[in-house]
Legacy VTK file of the C-alpha trace (Angstrom):
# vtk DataFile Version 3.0
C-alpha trace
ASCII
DATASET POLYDATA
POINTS 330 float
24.717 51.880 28.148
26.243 53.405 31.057
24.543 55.776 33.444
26.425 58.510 32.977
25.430 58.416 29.170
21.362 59.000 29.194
19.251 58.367 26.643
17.892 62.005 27.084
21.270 63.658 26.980
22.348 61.754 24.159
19.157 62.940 21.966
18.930 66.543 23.419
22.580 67.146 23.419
24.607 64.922 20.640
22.559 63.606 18.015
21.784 66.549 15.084
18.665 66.783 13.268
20.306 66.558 9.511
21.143 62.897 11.396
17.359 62.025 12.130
16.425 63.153 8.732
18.481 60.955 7.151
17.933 58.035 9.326
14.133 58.667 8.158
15.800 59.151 4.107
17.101 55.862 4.492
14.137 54.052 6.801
11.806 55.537 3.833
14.083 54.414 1.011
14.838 50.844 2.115
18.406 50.603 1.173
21.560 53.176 1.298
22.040 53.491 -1.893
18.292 54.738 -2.749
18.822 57.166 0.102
22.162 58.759 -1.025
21.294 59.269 -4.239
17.387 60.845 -2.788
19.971 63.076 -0.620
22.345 63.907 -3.654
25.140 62.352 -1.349
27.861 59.459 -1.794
26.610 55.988 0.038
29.781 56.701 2.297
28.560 59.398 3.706
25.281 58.217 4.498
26.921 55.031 6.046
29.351 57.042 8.041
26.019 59.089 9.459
24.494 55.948 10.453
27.128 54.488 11.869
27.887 57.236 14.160
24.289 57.687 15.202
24.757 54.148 16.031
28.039 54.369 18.107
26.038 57.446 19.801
23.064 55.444 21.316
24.968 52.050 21.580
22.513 49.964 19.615
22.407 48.750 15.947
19.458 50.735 14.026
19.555 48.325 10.838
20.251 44.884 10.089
22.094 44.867 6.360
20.875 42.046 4.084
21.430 41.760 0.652
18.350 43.217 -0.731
18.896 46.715 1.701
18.411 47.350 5.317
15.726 46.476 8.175
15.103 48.517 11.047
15.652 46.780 14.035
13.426 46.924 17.384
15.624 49.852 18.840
15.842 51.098 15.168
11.982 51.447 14.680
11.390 53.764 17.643
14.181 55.783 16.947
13.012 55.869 13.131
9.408 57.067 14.642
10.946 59.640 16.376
12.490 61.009 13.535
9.301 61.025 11.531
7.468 62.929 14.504
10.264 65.724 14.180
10.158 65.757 10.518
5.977 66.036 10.638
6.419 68.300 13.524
8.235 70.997 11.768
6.891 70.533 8.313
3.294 71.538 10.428
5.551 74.816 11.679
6.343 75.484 8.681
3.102 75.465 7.094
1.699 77.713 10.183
4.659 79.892 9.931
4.008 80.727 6.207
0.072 80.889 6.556
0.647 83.480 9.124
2.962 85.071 7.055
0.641 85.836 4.787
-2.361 86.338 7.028
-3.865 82.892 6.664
-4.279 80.331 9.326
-2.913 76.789 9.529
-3.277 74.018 7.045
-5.354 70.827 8.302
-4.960 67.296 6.577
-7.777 65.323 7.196
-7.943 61.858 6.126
-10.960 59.847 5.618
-12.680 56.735 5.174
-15.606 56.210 2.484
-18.020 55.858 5.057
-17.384 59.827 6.392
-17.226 61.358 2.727
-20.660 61.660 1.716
-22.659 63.197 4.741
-20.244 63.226 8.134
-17.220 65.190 6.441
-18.920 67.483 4.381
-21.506 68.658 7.168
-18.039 68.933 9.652
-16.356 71.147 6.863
-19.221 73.664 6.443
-19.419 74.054 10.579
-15.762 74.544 10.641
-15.834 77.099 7.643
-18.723 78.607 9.190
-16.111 79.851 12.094
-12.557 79.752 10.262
-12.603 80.874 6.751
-8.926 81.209 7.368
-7.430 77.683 7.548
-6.114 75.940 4.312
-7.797 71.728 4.504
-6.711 68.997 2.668
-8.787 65.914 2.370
-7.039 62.457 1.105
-9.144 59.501 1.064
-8.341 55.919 0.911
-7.686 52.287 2.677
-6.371 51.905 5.803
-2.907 51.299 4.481
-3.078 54.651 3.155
-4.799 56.497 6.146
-2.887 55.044 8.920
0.032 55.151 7.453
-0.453 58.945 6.562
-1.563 59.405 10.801
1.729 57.408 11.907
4.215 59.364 9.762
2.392 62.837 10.626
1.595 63.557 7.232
-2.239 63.283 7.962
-3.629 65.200 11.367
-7.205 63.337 11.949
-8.537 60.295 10.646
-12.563 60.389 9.891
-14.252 57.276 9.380
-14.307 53.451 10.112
-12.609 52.561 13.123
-10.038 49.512 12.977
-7.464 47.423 14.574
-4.745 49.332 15.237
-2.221 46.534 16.225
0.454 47.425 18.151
-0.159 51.297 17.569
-0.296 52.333 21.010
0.083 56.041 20.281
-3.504 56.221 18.022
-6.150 57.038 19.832
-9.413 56.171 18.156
-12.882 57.944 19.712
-16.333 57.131 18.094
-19.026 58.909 17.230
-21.996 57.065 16.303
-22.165 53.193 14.932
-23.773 52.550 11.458
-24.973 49.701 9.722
-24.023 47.769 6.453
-26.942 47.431 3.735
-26.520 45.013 0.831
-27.452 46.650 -2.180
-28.093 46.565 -5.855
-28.833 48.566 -8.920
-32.196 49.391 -9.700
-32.395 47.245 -12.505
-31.233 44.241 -11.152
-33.731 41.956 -11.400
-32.974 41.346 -7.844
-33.913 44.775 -7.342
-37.667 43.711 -7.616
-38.387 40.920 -5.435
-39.922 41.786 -2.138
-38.498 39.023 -0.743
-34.655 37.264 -0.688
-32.562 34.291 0.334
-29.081 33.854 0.460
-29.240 31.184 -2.329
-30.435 34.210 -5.235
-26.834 35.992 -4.984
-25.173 33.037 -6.312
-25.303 34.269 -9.756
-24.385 37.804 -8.766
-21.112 39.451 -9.459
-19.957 41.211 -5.834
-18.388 44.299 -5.390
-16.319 44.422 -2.282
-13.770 46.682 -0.778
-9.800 45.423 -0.384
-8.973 42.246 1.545
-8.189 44.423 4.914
-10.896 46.777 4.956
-12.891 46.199 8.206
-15.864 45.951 6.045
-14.725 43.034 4.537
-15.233 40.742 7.752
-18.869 41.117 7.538
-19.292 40.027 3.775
-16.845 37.134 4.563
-19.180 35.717 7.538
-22.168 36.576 6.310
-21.247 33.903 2.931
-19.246 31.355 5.236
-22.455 31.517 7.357
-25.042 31.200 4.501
-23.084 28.345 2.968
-22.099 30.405 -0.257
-18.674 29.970 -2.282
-16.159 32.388 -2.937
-17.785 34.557 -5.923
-16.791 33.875 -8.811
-16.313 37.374 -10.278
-15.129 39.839 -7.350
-14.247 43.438 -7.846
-12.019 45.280 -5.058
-12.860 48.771 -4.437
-13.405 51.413 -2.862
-14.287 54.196 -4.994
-18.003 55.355 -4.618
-18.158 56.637 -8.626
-16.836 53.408 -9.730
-19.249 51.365 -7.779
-21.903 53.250 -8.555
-21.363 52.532 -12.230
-20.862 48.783 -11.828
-24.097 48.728 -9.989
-25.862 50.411 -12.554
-24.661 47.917 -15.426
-23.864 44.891 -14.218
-26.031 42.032 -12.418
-23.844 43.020 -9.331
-24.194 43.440 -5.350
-22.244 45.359 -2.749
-22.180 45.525 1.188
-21.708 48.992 2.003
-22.277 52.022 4.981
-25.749 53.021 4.651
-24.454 56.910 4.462
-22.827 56.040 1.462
-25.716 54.597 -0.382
-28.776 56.334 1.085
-29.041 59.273 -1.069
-28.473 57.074 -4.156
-31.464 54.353 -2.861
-33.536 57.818 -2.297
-32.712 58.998 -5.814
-34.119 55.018 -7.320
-30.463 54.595 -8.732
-29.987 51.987 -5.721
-31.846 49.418 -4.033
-31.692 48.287 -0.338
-31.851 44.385 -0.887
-34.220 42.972 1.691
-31.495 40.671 3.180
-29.889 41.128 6.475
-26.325 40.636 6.556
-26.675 39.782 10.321
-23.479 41.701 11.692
-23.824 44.411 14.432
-23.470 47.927 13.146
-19.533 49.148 12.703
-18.322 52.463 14.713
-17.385 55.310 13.020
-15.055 58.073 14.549
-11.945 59.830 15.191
-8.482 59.138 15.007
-5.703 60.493 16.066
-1.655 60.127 16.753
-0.859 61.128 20.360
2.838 61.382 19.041
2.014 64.917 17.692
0.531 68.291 19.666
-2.762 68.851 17.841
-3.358 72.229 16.218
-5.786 74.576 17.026
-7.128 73.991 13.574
-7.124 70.172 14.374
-8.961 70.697 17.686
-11.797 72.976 16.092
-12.323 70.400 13.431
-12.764 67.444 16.020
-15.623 69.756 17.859
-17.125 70.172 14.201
-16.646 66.635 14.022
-18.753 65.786 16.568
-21.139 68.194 16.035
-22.032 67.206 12.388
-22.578 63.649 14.122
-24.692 64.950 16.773
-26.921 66.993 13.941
-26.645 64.181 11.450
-27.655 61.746 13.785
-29.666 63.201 16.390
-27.853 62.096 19.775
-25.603 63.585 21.181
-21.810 63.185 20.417
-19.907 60.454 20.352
-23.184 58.277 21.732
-25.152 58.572 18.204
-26.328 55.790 16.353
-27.708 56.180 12.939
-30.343 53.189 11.468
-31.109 52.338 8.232
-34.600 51.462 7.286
-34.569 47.539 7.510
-31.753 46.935 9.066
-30.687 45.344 12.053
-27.535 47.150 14.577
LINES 1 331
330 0 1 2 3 4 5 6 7 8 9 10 11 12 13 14 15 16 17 18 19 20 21 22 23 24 25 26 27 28 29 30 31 32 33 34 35 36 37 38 39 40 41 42 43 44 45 46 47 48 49 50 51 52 53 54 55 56 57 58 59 60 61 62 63 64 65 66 67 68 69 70 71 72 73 74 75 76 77 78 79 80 81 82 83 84 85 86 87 88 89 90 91 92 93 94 95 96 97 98 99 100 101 102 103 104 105 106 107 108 109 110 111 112 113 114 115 116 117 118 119 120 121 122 123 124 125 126 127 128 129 130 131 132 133 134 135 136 137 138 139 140 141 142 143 144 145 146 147 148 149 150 151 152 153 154 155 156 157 158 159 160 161 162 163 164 165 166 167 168 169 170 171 172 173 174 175 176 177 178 179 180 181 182 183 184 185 186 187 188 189 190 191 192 193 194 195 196 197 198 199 200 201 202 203 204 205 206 207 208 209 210 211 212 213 214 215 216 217 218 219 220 221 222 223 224 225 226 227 228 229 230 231 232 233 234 235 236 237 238 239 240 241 242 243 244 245 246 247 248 249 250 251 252 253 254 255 256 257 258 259 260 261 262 263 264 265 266 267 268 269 270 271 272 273 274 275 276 277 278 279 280 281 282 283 284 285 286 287 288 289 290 291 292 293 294 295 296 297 298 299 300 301 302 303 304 305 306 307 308 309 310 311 312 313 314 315 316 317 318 319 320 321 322 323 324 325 326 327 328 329
């Protein structure tokens, strides 16, 4: 590109915002055709758009195959920009109208299982406690789900098990305390009553683990590679606290899971804490966010509540607490 012809220039001065939002339509969409017809335009005119955002910054942005379109390497940043705009002014929008009609701004807060049934809910009722304005939305999930929700600016703070993040330079994860994983089983499980376990007495049991990429996974799959166990041979994937519950209740099953998420349950006798030590260091839990995007004022309030549920919760102070489950090793 020549000199005279900047980057900067190009994207302050030339390139239109109806032309990043349909470079994102058509990123999104995988092929032109999906993202004409999502735009109620003709493919030519979404090619033509392409083309001359293209001719504008002197680098291909897709590479056409049969099945659609890729984004190349220059194509991918450009495409993330895009996204950050599009997130960026949906947010104003939202503020805009809240303040329109005397509200504050609306806060999407995603969030691991771990968080849900003590960390988020303690955080909430601190932040409500000082802003009964703002409107919160909580989505849980995997980390497909999550992360993808933080990249595209569709989710504002991420709450829960910290992970990998690849080549996502612009997420910046902070923890707040470090908590163990408990093997565990319903109280009836004749497992349930033995004051003493070995590896060898889950080969019979059914497990209940979360999907292949959760970061909780890793510690299941060493813990049986170390203890010499097969693959078991009836495995259920996920993550949904109800539905494990219920399998734990019926079925001669076991699960690896936070110890937040199954402590009230063990308190209650629907649970049991299996006295068998998974032997893997506790996993952090914290914050993350995207640096791509300005963080509200609503966003900013939460992460102090954030870290002041895990301070109360946990009885350290922020971001250096570590919570310990009777019997088990961090």
């Amino acid at each position: 590109m020549s000199a005279d012809r900047s980057i900067e220039r190009i994207l302050t001065t030339q390139i239109k915002l109806r032309q990043l939002m349909l470079l994102k339509a058509v990123a999104d969409c995988g092929t032109v055709s999906r993202a004409a017809e999502a735009l109620h335009m003709s493919q030519p005119a979404v090619s033509k758009t392409i083309h001359e955002l293209e001719a504008l910054l002197e680098e291909p942005l897709f590479e056409r195959t049969s099945k659609g379109v890729t984004p190349t390497v220059f194509g991918r940043h450009v495409i993330r920009y895009a996204r950050s705009v599009h997130a960026e002014l949906r947010r104003a929008a939202d503020e805009l109208t809240a303040l329109r009609h005397g509200g504050g701004g609306k806060l999407t807060i995603g969030s691991y299982m771990v968080a849900l049934p003590q960390l988020l809910p303690r955080a909430l009722s601190i932040f409500f406690d000082r802003d009964d304005t703002a409107r919160i939305t909580v989505v849980d999930g995997n980390k497909e789900k999550l992360m993808g929700g933080l990249v595209a600016g569709e989710i504002d703070i991420v709450v829960g098990r910290m992970t990998d993040l690849g080549d996502m330079e612009w997420i910046t994860q902070v923890p707040l305390y470090f908590e163990p994983i408990v093997l565990v089983a319903g109280s009836q499980n004749p497992l349930a009553q033995r004051d003493s376990l070995v590896a060898a007495d889950l080969l019979d049991q059914e497990w209940i683990m979360p999907h292949a990429t959760s970061v909780v996974r890793t510690p299941i799959n060493l813990f049986l590679m170390r203890e010499g166990l097969p693959r078991p041979r009836r495995i259920i994937e996920t993550v949904s606290v109800p539905l494990i519950r219920s399998l734990l209740a019926q079925r001669p099953a076991v699960a690896a899971l936070p110890w937040q998420v199954v402590q009230a349950d063990i308190q209650q006798g629907l649970l049991t804490q299996l006295p068998i030590d998974i032997g893997y260091p506790a996993l952090p839990v914290g914050i993350s966010t995207n640096d791509t995007f300005k963080l509200s004022d609503a966003a900013i309030s939460m992460i102090a509540c954030l870290r002041e549920a895990a301070a109360e919760l946990y009885h350290a102070a922020p971001g250096a607490a570590r919570v310990q489950a009777p019997g088990a090793v961090s």
